[in-house]
N, C-alpha and C positions, 0 to 999 in steps of 0.2 A: 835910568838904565839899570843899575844895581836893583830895584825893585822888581823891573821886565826880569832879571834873572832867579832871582830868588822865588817869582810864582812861577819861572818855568822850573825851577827844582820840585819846587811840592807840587806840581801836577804831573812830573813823571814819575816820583816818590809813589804818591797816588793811583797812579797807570800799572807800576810795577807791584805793589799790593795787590789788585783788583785782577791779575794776569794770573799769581801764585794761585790767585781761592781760585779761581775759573780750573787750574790745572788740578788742584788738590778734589773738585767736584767732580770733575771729569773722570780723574782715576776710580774715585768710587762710585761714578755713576758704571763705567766701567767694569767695575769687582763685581757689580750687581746686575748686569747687565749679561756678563759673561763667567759661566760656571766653571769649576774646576774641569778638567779632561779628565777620559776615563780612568786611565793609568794612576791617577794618586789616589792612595786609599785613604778613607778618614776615622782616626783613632776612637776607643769608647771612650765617654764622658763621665765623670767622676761619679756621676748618677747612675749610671747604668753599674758600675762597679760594685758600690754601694750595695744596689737591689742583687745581683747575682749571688754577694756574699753574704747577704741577709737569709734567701731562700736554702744556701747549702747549711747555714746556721738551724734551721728550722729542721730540714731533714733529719741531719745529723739527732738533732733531739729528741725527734720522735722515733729515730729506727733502734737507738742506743737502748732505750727501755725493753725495748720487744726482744731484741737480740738477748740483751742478758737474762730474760724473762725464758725465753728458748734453752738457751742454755743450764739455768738451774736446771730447768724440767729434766733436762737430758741426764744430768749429773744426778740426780734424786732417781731415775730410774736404774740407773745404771750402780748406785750402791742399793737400791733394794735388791739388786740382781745378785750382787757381791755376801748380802746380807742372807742369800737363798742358799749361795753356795757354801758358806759357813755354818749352817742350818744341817745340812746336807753333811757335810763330814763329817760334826760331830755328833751326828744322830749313828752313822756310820760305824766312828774310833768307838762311841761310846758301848753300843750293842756288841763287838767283837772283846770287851773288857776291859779295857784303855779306862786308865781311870785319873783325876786330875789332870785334866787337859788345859787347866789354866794355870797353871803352873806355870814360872816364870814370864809371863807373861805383860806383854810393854803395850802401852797406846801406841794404834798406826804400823803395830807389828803381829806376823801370826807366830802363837806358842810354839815351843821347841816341840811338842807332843803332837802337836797338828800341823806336821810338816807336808800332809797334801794340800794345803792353802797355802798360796803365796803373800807374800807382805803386801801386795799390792791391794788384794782383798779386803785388807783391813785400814785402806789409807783411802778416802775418798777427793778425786782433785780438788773439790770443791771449798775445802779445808774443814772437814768431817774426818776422823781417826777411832778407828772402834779400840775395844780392849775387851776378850774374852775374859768373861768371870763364874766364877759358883757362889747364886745365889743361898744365901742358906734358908731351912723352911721359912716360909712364910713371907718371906721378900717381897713375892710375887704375891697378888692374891689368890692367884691360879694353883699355886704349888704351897698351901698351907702347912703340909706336914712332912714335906720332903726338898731335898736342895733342889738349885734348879740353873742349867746352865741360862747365861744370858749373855747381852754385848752393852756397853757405856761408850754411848760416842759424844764426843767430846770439840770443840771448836779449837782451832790453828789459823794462825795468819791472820787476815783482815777477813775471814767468817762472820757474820753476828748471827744472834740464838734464832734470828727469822729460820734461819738454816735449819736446824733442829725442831722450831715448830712443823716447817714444811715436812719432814721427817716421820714425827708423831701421829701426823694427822693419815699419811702414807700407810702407818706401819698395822695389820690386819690383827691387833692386840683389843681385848678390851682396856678403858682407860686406867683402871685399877695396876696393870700389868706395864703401862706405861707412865716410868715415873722420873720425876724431874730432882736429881739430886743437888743440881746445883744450879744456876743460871745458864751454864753452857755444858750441861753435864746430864747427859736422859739415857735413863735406863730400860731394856725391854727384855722379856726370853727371845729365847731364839726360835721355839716353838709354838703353833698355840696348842693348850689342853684342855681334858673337860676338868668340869670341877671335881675336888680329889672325894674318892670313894665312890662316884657317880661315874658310871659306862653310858657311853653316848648307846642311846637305843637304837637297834638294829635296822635295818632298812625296809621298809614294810615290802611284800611279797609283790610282784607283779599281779595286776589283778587278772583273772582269769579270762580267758578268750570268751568274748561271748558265743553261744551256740549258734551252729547254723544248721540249713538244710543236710543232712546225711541218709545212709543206706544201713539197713543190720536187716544179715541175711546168711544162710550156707544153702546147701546142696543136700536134702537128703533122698535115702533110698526108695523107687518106686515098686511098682507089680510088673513081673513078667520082662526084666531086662530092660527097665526104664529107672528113670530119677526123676527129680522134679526140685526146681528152683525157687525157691521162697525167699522172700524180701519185702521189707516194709521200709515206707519211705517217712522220716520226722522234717515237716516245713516248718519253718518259722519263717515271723516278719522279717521286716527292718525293724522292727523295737527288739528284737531280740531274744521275741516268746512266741511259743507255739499257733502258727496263723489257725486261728480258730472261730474267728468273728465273720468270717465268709465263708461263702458256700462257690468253689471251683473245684475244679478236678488238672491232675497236673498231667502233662502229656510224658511219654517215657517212650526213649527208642529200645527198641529189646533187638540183641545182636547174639545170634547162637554162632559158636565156632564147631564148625564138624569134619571131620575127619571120615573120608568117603572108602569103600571098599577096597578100594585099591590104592588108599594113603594118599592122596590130594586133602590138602587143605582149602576151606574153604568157608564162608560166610553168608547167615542168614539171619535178613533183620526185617522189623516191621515198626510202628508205631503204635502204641498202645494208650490210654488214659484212664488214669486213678482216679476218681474220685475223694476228695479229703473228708475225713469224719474224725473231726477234735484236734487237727491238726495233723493226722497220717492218713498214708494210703498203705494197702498192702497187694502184693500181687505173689504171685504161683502160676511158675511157666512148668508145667507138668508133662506126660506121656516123652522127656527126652529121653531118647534110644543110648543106653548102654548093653549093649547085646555083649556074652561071655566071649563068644566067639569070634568068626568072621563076618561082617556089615557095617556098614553107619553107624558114629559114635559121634555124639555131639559132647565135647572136652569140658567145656566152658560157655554159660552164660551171660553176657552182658548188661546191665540196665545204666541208662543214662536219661538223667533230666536234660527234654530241653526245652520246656515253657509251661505255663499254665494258660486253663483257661477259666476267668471268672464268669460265674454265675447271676450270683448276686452280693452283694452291689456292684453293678459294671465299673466300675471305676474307686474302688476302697482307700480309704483315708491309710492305712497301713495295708502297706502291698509286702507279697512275698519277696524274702531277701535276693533272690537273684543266683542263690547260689547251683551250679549247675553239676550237683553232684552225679558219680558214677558208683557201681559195684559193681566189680566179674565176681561170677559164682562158680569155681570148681566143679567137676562131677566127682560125687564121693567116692572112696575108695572102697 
């Protein structure tokens, strides 16, 4: 009897084990089986974390160089500007007789004598400080035998001499003229000049218009209450010399202004063609009426180019320039 009950203990021991795993499967077959509802949101994973602050690490490194690369530039322009304008006043104080302008004179500040420049002129953000000075001859090798204003900029703060190189290479001096006194200390004028006792040579002259087609002509006196209008016409090519290598004649409109009996104004013209010989034609509009009296007076002759016509060669390797000259010819007095 004690036996009967002792195996009915351990096989409901057993029963009751075998019932736990069955529910413990269950539930996770369950979790697996059925997903979260939409409503719960699920957080990022230490991985994803990781990789986001990884990528803003990389940005960050790359944009940082460039920015401060930008900004020098901007700072190195911006004292060459300052360096223009201090350029500028003492070319200025100096011409009007102002004399020792660097006189008491501080880095990072403008002289008492050069009080059109502000301090700020002379103090660059970047931590560059100028100090107005007078060179004595020969400092420079531009100014060997006379003083010579200049500026000494100098490094402040967390500056390094890159600053000053970048400066150097900016500044429109020969290298002679810019000089390195000290590791953070570079000297330059404020001007550039020629070399001393040498005048920079003058500006060569525009060179001359080349020649074109033109008119030379007047009005002189006829027979019997007449004048007559003489005019010769000079072509040239497109090279710029006398068209002489073909054989054309040029056309010309010939325009009389006459003035009628009875003072009407009025216009008479025709077409006429020159012939060229060495490069001119000449023409003579003769018998125009200049009567002392009362009749028909033609005032004023006109001649205007307006084409050619070639001969030979039909088609020339240098053609006439084009130019479509005119002359009015007065009636003489």
């Amino acid at each position: 009897m004690v036996m009967d009950i002792d195996r009915s203990r351990i096989m409901i021991s057993q029963y009751s084990w075998l019932c736990l795993m069955a529910a413990g499967q269950g539930q996770a077959q369950g979790a697996t089986l059925h997903p979260k509802s939409p409503g719960q949101v699920r957080g990022f994973t230490l991985l994803e974390i990781v990789l986001v602050l990884l990528t803003l690490a990389v940005l960050v490194t790359l944009s940082v160089p460039i920015y401060s690369g930008y900004a020098q530039r901007a700072q190195l322009a911006q004292l060459l500007v300052q360096i223009d304008q201090i350029s500028t006043a003492v070319q200025i104080e100096d011409a009007t007789g102002v004399k020792n302008l660097h006189r008491e004179a501080q880095p990072g500040r403008s002289p008492p004598r050069l009080g059109v420049v502000p301090d700020a002129s002379f103090s660059e953000p970047g931590g560059i400080r100028l100090l107005l000075i007078q060179a004595p001859a020969g400092f420079f090798a531009s100014s060997p035998r006379e003083p010579r204003y200049g500026l000494i900029a100098d490094l402040t703060g967390a500056a390094d001499v890159a600053r000053l190189a970048q400066l150097r290479q900016a500044l429109p001096f020969e290298s002679a003229d810019k000089i390195w006194i000290a590791d953070h200390q570079l000297a330059f004028p404020l001007v550039a000049r020629a070399a001393e006792g040498a005048l920079p040579p003058p500006p060569p002259p525009p060179p001359p218009p080349p020649p074109v087609t033109s008119w030379e002509g007047a009005g002189v006196p006829g027979r019997k209450n007449t004048w007559t209008a003489q005019a010769t016409l000079s072509v040239y090519g497109t090279d710029g010399k006398p068209l002489t290598d073909v054989s054309a004649g040029m056309r010309i409109k010939v325009t009389l202004y006459v003035t009628t009996w009875d003072g009407r104004q009025i216009e008479r013209s025709w077409t006429d063609l020159g012939n060229l010989n060495a490069g001119r034609t000449s023409f003579n509009i003769d018998g125009l009426s200049a009567p002392s009296g009362k009749g028909e007076v033609v005032t004023s002759c006109l001649l205007e180019v307006t084409g050619i016509v070639y001969y030979w060669p039909k088609d020339p390797a240098i053609k006439w320039d084009g130019t479509r000259a005119s002359i009015q010819i007065p009636k003489p007095l």
